[in-house]
ROSE-4610 file (N, C-alpha, C; in Angstrom, 1 decimal, always signed):
// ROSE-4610
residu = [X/X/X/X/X/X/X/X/X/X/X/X/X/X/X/X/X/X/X/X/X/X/X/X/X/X/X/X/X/X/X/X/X/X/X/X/X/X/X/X/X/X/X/X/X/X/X/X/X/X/X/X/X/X/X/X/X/X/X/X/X/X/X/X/X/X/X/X/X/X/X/X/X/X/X/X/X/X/X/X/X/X/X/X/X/X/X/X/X/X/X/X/X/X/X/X/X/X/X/X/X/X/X/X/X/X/X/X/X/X/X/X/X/X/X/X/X/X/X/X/X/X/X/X/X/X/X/X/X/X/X/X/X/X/X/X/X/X/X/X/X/X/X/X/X/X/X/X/X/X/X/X/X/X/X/X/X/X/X/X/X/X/X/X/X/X/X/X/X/X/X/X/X/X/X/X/X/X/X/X/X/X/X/X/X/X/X/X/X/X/X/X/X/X/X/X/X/X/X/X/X/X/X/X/X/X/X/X/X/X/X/X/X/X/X/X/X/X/X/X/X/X/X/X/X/X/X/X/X/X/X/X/X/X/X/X/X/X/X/X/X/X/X/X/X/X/X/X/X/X/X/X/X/X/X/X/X/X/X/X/X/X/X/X/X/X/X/X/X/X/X/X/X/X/X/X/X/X/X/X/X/X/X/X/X/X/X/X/X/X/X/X/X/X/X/X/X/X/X/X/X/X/X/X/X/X/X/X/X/X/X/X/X/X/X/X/X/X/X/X/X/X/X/X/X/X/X/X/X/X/X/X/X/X/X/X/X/X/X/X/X/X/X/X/X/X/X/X/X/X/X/X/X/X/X/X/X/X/X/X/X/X/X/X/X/X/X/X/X/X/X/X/X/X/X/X/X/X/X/X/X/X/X/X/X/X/X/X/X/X/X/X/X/X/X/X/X/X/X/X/X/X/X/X/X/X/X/X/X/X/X/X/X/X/X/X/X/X/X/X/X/X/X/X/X/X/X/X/X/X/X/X/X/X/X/X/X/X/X/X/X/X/X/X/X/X/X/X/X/X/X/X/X/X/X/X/X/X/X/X/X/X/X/X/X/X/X/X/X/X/X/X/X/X/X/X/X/X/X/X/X/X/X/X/X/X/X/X/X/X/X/X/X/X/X/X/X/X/X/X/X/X/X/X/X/X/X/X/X/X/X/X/X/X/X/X/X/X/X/X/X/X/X/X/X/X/X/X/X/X/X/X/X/X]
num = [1/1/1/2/2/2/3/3/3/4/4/4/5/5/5/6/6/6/7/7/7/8/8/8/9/9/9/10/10/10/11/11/11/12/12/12/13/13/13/14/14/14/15/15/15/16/16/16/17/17/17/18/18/18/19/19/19/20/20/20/21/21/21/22/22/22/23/23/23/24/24/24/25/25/25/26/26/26/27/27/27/28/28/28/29/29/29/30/30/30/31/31/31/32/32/32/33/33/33/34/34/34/35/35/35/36/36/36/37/37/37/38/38/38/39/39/39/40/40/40/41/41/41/42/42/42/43/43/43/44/44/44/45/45/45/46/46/46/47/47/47/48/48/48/49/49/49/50/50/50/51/51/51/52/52/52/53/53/53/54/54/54/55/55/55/56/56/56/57/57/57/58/58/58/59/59/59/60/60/60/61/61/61/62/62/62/63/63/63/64/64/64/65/65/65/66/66/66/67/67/67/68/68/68/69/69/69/70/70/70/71/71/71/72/72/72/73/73/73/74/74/74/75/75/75/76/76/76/77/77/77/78/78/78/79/79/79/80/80/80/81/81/81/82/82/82/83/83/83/84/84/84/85/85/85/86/86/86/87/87/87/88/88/88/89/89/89/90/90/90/91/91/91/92/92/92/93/93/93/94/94/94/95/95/95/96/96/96/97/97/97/98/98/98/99/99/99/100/100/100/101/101/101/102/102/102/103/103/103/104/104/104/105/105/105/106/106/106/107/107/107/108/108/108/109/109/109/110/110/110/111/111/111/112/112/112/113/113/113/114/114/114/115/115/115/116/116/116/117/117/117/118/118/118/119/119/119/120/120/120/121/121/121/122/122/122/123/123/123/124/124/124/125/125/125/126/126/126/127/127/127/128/128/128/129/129/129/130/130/130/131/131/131/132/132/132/133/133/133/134/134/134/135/135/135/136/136/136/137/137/137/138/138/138/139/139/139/140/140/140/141/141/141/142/142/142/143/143/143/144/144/144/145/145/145/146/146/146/147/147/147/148/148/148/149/149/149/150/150/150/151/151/151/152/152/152/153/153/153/154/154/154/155/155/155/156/156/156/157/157/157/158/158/158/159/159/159/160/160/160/161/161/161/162/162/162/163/163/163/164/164/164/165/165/165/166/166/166/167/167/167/168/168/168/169/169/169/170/170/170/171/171/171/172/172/172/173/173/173/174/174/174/175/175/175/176/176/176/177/177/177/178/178/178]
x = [-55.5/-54.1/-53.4/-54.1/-53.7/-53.5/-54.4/-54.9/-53.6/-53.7/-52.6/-51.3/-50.8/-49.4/-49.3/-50.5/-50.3/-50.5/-50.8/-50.8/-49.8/-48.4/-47.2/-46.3/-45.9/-45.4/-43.8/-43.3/-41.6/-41.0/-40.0/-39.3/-38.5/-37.6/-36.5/-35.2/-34.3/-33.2/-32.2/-31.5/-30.5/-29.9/-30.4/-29.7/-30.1/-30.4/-30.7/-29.3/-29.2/-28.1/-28.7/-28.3/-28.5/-28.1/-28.4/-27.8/-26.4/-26.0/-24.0/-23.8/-23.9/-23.1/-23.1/-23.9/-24.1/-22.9/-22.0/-21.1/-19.9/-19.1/-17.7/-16.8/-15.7/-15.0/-13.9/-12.9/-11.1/-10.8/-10.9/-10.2/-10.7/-11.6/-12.4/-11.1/-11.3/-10.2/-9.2/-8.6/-7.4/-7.1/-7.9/-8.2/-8.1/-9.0/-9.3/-7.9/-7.5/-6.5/-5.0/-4.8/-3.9/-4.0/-5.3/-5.3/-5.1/-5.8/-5.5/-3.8/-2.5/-1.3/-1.1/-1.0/-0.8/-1.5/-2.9/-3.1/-2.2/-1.8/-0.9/+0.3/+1.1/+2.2/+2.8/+1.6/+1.6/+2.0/+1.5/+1.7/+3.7/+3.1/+4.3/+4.5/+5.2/+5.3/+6.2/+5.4/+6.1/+5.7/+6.8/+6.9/+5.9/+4.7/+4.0/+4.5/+3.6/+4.4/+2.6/+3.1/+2.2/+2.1/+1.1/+1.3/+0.2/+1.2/+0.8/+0.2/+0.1/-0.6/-2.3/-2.7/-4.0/-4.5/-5.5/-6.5/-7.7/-8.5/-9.8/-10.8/-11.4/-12.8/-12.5/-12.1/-11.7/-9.9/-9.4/-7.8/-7.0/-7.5/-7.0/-5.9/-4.5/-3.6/-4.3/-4.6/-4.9/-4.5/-3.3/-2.1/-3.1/-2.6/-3.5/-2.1/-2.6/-1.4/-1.6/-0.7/-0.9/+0.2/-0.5/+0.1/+0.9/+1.7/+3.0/+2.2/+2.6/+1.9/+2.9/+4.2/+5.3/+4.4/+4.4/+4.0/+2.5/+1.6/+0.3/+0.5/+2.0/+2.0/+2.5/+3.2/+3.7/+2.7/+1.9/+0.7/-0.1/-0.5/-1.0/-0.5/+0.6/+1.4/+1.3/+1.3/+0.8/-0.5/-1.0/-3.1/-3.1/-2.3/-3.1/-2.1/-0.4/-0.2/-0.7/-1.5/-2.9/-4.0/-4.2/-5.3/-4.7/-3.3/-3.3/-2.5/-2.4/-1.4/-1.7/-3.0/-4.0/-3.2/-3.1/-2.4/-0.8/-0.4/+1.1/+1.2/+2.7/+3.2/+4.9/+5.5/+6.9/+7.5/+7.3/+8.3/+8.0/+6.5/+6.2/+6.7/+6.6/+6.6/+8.6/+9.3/+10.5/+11.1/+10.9/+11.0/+10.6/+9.8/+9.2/+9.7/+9.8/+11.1/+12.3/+12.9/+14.3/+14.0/+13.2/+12.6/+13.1/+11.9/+11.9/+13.3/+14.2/+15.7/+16.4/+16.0/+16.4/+16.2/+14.7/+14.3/+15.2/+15.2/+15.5/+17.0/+17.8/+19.6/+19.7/+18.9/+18.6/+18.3/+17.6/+17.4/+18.0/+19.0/+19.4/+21.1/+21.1/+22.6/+22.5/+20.9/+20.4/+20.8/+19.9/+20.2/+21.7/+22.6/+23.8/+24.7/+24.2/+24.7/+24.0/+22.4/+22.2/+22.9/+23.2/+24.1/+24.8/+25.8/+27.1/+27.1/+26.3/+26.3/+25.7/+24.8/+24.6/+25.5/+26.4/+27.4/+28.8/+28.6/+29.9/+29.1/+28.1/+27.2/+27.4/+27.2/+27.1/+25.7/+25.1/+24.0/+23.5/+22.5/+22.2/+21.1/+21.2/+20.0/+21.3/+21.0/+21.2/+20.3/+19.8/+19.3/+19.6/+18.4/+19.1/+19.1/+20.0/+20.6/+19.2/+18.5/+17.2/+16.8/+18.3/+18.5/+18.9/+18.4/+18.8/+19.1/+19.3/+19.6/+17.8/+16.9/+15.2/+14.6/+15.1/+14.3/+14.9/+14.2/+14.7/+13.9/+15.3/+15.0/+14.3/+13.0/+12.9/+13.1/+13.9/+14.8/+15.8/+16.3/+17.7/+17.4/+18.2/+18.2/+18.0/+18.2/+18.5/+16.9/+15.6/+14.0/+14.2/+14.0/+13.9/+14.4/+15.5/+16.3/+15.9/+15.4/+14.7/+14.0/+13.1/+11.3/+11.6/+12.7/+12.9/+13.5/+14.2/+14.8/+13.2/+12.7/+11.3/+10.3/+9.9/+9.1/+10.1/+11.6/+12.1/+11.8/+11.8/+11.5/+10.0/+9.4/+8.1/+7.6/+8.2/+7.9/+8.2/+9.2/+9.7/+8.9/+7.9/+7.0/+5.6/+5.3/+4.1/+4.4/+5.7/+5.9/+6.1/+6.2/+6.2/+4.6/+4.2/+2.4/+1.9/+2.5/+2.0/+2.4/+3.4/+4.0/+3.0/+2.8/+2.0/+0.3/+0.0/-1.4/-1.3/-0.3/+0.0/+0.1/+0.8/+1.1/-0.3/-1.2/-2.4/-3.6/-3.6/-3.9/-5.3/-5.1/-5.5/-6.0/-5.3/-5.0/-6.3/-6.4/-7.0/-8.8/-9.1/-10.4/-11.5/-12.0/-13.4/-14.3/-15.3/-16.4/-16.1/-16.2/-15.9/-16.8/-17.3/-18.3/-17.8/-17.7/-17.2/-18.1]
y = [+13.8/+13.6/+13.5/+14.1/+14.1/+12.6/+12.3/+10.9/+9.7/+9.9/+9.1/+8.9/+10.1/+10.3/+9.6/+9.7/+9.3/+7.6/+7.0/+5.7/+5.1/+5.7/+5.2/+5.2/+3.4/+3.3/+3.3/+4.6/+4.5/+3.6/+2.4/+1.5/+2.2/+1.1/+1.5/+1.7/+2.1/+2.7/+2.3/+2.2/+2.1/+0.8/-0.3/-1.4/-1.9/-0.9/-1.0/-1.4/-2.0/-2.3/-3.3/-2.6/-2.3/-3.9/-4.7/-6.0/-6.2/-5.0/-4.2/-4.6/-4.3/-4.1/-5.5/-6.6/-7.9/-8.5/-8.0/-8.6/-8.4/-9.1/-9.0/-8.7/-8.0/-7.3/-7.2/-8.4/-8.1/-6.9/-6.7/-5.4/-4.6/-3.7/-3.1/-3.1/-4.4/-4.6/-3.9/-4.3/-4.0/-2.6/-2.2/-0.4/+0.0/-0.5/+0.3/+0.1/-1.0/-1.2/-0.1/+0.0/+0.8/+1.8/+2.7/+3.7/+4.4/+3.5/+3.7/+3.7/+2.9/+3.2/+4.4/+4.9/+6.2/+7.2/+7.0/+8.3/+8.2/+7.2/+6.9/+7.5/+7.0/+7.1/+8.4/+9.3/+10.9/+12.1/+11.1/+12.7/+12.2/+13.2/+13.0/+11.9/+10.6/+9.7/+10.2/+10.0/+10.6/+9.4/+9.2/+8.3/+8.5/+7.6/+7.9/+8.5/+9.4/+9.6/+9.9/+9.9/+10.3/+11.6/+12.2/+14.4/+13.8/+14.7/+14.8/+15.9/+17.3/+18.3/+18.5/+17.4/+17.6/+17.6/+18.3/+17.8/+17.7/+17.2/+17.0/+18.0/+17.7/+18.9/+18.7/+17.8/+18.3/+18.4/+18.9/+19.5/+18.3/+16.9/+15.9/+16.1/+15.6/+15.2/+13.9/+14.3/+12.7/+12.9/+11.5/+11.5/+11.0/+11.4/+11.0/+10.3/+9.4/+8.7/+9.7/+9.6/+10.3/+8.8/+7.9/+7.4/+7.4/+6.4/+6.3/+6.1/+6.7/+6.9/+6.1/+5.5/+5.2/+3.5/+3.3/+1.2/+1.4/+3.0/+2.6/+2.4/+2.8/+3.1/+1.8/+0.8/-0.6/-1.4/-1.1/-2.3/-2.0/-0.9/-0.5/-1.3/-1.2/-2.0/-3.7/-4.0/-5.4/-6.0/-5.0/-5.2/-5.7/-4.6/-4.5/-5.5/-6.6/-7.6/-8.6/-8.8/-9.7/-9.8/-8.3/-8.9/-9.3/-8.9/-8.8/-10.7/-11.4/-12.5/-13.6/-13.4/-14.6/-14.2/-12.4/-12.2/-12.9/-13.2/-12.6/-14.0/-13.2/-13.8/-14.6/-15.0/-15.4/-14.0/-13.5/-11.8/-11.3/-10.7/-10.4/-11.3/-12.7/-13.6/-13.3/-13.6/-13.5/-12.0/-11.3/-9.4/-9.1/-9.5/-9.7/-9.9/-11.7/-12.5/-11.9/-11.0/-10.7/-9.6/-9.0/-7.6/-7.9/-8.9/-9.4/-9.8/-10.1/-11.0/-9.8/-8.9/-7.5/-6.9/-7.0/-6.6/-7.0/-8.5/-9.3/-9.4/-8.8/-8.9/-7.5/-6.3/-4.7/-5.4/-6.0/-6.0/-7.3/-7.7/-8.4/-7.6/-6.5/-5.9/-5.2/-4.5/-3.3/-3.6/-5.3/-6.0/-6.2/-6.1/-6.6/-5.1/-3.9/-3.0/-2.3/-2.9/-2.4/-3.1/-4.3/-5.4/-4.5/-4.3/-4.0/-2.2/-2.2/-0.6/-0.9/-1.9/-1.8/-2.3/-3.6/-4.0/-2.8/-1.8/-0.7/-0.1/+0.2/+0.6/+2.7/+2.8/+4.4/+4.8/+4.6/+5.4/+5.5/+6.0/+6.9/+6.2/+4.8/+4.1/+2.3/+2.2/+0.9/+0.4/-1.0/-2.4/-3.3/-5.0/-6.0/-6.0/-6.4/-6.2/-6.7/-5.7/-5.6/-6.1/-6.8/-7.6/-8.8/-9.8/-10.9/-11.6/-10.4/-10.2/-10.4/-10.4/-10.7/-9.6/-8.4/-8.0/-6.3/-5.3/-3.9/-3.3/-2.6/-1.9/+0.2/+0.4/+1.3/+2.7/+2.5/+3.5/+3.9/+2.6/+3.0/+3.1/+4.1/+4.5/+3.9/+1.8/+1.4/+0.9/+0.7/+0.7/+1.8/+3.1/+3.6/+3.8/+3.6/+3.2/+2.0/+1.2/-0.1/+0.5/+0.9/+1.5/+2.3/+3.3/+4.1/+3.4/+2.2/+1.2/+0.7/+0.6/-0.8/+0.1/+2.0/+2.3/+2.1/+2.7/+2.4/+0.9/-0.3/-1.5/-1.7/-1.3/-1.4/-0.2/+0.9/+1.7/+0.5/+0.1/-0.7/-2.2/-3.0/-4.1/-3.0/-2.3/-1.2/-1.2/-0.9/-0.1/-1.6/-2.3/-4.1/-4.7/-4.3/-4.7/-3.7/-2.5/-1.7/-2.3/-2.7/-2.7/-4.3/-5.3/-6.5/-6.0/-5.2/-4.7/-4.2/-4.2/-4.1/-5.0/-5.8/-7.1/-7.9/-7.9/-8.8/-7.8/-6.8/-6.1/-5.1/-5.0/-4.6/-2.4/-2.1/-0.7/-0.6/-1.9/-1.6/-1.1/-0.4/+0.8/-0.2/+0.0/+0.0/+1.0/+0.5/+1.9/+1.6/+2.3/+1.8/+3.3/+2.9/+4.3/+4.2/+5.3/+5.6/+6.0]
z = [-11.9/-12.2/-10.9/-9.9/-8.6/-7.8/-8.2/-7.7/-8.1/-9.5/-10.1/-9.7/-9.3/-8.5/-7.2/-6.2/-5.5/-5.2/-6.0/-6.4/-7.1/-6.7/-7.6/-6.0/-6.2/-5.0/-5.3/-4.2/-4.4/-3.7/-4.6/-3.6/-3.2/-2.5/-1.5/-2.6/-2.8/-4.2/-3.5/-2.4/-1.9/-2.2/-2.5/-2.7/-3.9/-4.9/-6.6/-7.3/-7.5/-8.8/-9.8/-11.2/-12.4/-12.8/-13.8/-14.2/-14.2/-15.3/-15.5/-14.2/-13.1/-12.1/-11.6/-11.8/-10.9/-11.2/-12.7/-13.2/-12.7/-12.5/-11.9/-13.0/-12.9/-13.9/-13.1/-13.6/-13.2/-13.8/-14.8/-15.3/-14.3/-14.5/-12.9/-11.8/-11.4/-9.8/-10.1/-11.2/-11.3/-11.5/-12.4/-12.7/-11.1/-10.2/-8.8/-8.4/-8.3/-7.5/-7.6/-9.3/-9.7/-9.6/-9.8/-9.3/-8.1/-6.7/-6.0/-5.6/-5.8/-5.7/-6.4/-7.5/-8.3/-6.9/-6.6/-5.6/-4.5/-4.1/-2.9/-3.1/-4.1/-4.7/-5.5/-5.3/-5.8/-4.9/-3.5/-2.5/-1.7/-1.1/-0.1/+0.9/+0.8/+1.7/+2.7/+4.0/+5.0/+6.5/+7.3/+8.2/+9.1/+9.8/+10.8/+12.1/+12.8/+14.4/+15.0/+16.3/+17.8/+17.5/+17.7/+18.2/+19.1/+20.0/+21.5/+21.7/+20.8/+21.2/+21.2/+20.8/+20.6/+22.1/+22.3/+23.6/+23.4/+24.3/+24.1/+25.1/+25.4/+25.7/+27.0/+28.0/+29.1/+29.6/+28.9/+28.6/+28.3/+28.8/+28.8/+27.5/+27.6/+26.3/+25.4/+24.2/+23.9/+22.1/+22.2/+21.2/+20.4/+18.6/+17.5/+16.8/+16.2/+15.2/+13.8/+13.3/+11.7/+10.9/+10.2/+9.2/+8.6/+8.7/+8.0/+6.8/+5.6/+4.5/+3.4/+4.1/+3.2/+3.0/+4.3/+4.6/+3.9/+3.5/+3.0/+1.8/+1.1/-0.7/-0.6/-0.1/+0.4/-0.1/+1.1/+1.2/+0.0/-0.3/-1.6/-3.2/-3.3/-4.1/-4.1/-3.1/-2.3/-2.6/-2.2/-2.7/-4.4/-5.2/-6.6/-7.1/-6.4/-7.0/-6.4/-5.7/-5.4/-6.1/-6.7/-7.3/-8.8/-9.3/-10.7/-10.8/-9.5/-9.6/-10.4/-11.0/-12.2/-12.9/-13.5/-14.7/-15.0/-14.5/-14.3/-15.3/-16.6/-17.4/-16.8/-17.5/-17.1/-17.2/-17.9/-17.7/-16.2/-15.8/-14.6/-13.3/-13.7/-12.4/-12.4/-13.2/-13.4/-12.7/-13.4/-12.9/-11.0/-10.9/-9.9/-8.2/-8.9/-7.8/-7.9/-9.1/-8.9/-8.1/-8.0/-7.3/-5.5/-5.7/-3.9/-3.7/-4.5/-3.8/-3.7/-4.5/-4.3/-2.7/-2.5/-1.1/+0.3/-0.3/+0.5/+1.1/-0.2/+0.2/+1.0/+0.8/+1.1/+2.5/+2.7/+4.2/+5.4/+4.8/+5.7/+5.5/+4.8/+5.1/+5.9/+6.0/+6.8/+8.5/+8.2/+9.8/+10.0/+9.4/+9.4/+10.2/+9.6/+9.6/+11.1/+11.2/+12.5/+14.0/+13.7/+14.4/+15.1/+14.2/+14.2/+14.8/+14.7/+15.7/+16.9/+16.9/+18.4/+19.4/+18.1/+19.2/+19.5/+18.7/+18.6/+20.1/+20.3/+21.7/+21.5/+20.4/+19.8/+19.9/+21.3/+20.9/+22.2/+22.5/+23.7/+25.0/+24.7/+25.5/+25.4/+26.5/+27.2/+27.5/+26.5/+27.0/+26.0/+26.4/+26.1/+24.4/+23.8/+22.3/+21.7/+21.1/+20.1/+18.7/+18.1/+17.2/+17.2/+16.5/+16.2/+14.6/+13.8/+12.6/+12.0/+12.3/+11.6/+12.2/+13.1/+13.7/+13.6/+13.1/+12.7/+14.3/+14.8/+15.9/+15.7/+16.0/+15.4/+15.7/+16.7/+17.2/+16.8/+16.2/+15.1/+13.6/+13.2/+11.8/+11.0/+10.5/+9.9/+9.4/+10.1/+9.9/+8.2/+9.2/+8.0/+6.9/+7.2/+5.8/+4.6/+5.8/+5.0/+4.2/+4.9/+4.5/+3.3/+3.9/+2.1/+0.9/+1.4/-0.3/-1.0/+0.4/+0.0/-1.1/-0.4/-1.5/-3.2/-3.2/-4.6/-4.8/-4.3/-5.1/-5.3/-4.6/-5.0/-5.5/-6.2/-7.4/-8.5/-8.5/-9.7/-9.7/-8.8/-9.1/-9.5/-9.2/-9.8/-10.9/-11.8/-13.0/-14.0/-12.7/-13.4/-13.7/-12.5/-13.0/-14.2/-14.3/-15.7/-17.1/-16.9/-18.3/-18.5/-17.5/-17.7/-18.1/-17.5/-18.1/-19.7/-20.1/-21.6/-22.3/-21.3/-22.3/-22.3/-22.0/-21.6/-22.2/-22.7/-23.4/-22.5/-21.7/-20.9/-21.4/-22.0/-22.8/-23.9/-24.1/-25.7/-25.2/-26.1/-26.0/-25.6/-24.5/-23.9/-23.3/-23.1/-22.2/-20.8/-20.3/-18.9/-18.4/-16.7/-16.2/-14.7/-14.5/-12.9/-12.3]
């Protein structure tokens, strides 16, 4: 019996995949995709910065970024209307574009408003004028202000790719394995 065992050759497992899997599945994408914004979109978005307190093993300062977590729930949003853009009906495509003209008027008042303070000269640094109405200076207040309108519009094209995963019936009962 001894014998027998050792005459049983173990392949290699690591790059086994099952038939199921060779198959490509939009739904799948889309499922990953959404979920991942919901995980994004659940914690605390909070603005990237430098900490400078860290050191390393010979006392050296050495600065770590921590993630703007706001531009990750962004781009997150971004990803899963890339992958869902086959789907999209005239409601989504319609809803959508009014979204972005939305974006789009929010950030050119922003630049309007950062203009106009820098030409007032209220603030604490002198050099050459950092706007040309396309370009958010991120020293001044008016970036993040952007950044915080942009997660509310892009809560609302997420809650627009949801309601389209309904219409396309995307809800209705299947097996699905994680």
């Amino acid at each position: 019996m001894v014998e027998e065992n050792r005459k049983l050759d173990i392949d290699d497992v690591e790059d086994f995949r099952s038939e199921g899997d060779r198959k490509f599945s939009h739904q799948s994408l889309v499922m990953k995709a959404m979920s991942k914004v919901l995980d994004l979109g659940s914690k605390e978005l909070i603005e990237g910065f430098l900490d400078y307190n860290s050191v390393d093993r010979k006392g050296n300062i050495k600065p770590i970024y921590t993630e703007d977590t706001r531009r990750t729930f962004i781009e997150a949003v971004r990803t899963c209307e890339m992958v869902m853009i086959c789907d999209y009906d005239e409601t989504a495509t319609t809803n959508i574009k009014e979204i972005y003209g939305r974006i789009e008027s929010k950030r050119l008042t922003l630049l309007k408003h950062q203009k106009a303070f820098y030409d007032s000269g209220n603030y604490e640094f002198k050099k050459k004028n950092p706007t040309d109405l396309n370009y958010f200076n991120t020293k001044f207040q008016y970036y993040n202000h952007f950044v915080e309108a942009q997660i509310i519009f892009y809560r609302e094209i997420f809650a627009e790719l949801s309601l389209l995963t309904q219409r396309i019936g995307f809800y209705e009962e299947g097996i699905y394995e994680g």
